[in-house]
Structures are given as C-alpha cells and as structure tokens.
N, C-alpha and C positions, 0 to 999 in steps of 0.2 A: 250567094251566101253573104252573109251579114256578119263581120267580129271584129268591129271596131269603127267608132264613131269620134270625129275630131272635131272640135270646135272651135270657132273663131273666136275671140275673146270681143275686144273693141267694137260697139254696135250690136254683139249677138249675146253673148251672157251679159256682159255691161252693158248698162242704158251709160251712155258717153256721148256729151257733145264734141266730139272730134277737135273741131275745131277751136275749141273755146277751151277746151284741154290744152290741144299744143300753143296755142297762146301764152297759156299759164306756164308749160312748161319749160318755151326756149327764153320768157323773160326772167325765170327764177334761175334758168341754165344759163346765164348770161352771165348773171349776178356771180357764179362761181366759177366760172372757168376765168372770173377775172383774178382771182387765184393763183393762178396758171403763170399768168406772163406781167400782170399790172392791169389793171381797169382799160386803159389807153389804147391795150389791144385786144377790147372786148371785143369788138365788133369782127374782127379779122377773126378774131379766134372763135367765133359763133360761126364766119362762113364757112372757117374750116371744119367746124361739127357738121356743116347741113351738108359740105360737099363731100364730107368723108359718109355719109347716111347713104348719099345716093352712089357710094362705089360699095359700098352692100349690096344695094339693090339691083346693080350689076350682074350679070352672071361673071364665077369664078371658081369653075369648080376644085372642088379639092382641097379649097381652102376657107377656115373658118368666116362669120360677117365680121367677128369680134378682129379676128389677125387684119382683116381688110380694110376696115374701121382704123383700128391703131395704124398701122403702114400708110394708109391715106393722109392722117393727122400728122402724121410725122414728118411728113414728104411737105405738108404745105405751111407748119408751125415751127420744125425742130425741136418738139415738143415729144419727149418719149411716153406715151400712159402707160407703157411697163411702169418705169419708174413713179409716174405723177397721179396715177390713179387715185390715190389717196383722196385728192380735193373731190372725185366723182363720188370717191363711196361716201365722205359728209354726206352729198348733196343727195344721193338717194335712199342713205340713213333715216337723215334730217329734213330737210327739204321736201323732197318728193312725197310723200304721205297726204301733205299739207295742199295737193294738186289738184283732188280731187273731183274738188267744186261739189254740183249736187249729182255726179253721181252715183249709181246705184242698181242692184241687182235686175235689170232686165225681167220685164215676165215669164214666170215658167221656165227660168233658168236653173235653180235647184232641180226642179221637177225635171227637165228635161235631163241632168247629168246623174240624177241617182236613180230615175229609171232606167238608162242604159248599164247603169254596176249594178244594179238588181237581177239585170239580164244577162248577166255575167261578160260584158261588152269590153274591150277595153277600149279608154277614153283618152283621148290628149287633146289639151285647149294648145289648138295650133293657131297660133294667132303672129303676125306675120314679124320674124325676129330680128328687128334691129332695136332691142331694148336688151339689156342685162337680165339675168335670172330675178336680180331682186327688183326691179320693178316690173317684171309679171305678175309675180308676188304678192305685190303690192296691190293692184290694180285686183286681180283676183282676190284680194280683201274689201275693196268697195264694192266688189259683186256679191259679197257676204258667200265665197264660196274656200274662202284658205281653209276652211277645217275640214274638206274632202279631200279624199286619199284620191290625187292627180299625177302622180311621177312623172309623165311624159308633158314638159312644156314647152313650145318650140321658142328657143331662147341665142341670142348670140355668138353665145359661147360656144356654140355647139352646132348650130345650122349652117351648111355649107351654102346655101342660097336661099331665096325670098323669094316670098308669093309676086307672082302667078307660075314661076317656073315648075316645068313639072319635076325637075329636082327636088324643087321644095318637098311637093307631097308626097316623092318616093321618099325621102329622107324621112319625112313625118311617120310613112307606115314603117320603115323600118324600125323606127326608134321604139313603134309600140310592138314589133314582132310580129306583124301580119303582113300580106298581100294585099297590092293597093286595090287590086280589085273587088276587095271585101270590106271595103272603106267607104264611109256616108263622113262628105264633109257637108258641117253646117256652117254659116256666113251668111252676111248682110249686105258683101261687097261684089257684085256682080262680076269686077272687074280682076281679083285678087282673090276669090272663092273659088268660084264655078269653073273655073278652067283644073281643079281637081277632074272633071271627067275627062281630061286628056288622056290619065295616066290611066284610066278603068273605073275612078272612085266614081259610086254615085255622089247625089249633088241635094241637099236641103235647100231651100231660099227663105232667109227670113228677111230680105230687103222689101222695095218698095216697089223697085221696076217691074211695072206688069208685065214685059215681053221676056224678063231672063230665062236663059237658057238652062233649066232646071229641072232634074229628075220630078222634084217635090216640092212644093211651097207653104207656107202659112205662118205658124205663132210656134214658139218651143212647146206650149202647150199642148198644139197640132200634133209635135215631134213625139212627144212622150205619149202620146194616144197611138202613134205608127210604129213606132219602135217596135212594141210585141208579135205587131203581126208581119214584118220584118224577117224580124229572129223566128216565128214561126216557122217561116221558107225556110230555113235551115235545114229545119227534121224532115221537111216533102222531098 
C-alpha cells in the first residue's frame, strides 16, 4: 500500500550544484557570524558551525539537530544562540535568498509533487535537516514550488536525527501520520536516500549510480507516470 511520498529536496526537486551552493554559503556565513565575536574569530567561529553540523549528524536520539547544534556551538565558542540568534535570522532573512546562484526547479518537479496531492498522497520534502525552517523555505522557492500546500518539512527544529538513520525516516512518516511501510522515498543520494528501505519505505532513484539499490528508478517525470498505478494497488 501506497499513502505517502517524501521527497528529497537538494538534487531531486532542486536542480542545485551542491557544491558551489555550499561554497556560497559558508563564505557569506562567515561574513556573519563575524557578528558574533569580531571578524578575528571568524574562522574559529566557522569551524565551530561545520563541527557543530556534524554532531547533528550524529545519532542522539531524543533530542532535537537544532538543541545539538546550539549545545555543540556553545561547548566550543561560549557563544549562547538562544541569545545570539538574531545575527542568524539577518543572514537568512537577508543574505540567504541571494544564494541561489542558477538554481532552479528540477524537471518534472511540480508534476511529480501535485500528481501525488491529486492522488490524495500525503507529501513531505524530506530533505536531510540540519538547515532551519526558513531556509527550506527558501530553497523550495527556487524550486518554484513555495506556493504548494507542503506542511510536513523535515527541518531542525524539529528532527531528532539525519539521513541515513532509520530514525530519520521513522520520524519523517510519523510527522506525516503514516507507516513507514507505505512510504516511497524519492532522492538523488544513494548514500542518504535509499537506506529509507531499512525501515520498510520503498525507494525512487533519481541519481545517477547505475547499480543503486532501488525499488525504482528514472526522471520525476518517470515518477508521476508510476504514481497512479501505485496507488491503483491500493484498491487490489
């Protein structure tokens, strides 16, 4: 049975050079957390963003990326973001928007998110959460997809663990109210996707690895062509 489809954001509805994105974003994230303490301890204060990112990506269960995130930063700067957060929301006000580069909604990315609401699916762009709510947001505006009705985004705030754990994806179907085993996750990242089948989810692949391990493969295009008959199995 098929009632709910999650999708990867980064690579799968956004076309995003990855890497030439984070580029952009830890040199403009530099620029403000010198904010923070003085220019002087930019650099200190950048390693402590990249090694507080990776005690997120940690397993910790039970407790939020966002608490583990701050508590990490705090532990290596004496920098409280309870308090200091302010200079972040500027810079993802402000700043962040301007990240972009070129780009842009992925092929068959609409098509593929509003034929699964047509099919009455529930949808969440699970996309793996060590960013805030408002730069999901964001990013899902250069996918040209903010004006669909998406509630479920898996975001820091709120995710207790990170892709690949299967925490991650139980957490993901709980948040949309289903069993993982009636869950199609789709992704680009073989490595941070596809281990959704640990927990029962099936598996879409829109990467590039011809050997992944994948219920399903091809374009979102592909996706929105399989959807119906899918959800058909439902009523057999």
């Amino acid at each position: 049975m098929l009632n709910a489809v999650l999708f990867d954001l980064d690579g799968t509805l956004l076309d995003l050079d990855l890497d030439a994105f984070l580029r952009r974003y830890f040199a403009a994230l530099r620029d403000a957390t010198g904010e923070l303490a003085g220019i002087d301890r930019a650099d200190e204060l950048m390693d402590a963003v990249q090694a507080a990112t990776g005690a997120m990506m940690r397993s910790h269960p039970g407790r939020t990326n966002r608490d583990v995130f701050y508590e990490d930063f705090l532990t290596r700067t004496g920098i409280d973001l309870e308090e200091d957060w302010g200079v972040f929301e500027r810079f993802y006000r402000d700043v962040f928007p301007g990240l972009g580069g070129a780009s842009g909604p992925a092929p068959g990315a609409r098509t593929a998110l509003e034929t699964a609401l047509e099919l009455g699916l529930s949808v969440a762009v699970a996309t793996n959460p060590i960013f805030p709510r408002v730069a999901v947001e964001e990013r899902l505006g250069w996918a040209g997809l903010r004006d669909l009705d998406l509630p479920v985004l898996t975001t820091y705030e709120i995710m207790t663990a990170c892709k690949p754990f299967p925490d991650y994806f139980l957490q993901t179907a709980e948040l949309v109210g289903v069993e993982a085993s009636t869950c199609l996750m789709v992704g680009d990242d073989r490595a941070l996707d596809l281990p959704a089948a640990d927990v029962g989810m099936r598996t879409f692949y829109v990467g590039s690895s011809a050997d992944a391990p994948a219920d399903y493969r091809g374009t979102l295009e592909e996706l929105a062509q399989l959807l119906p008959r899918l959800v058909s199995e439902n009523a057999g």
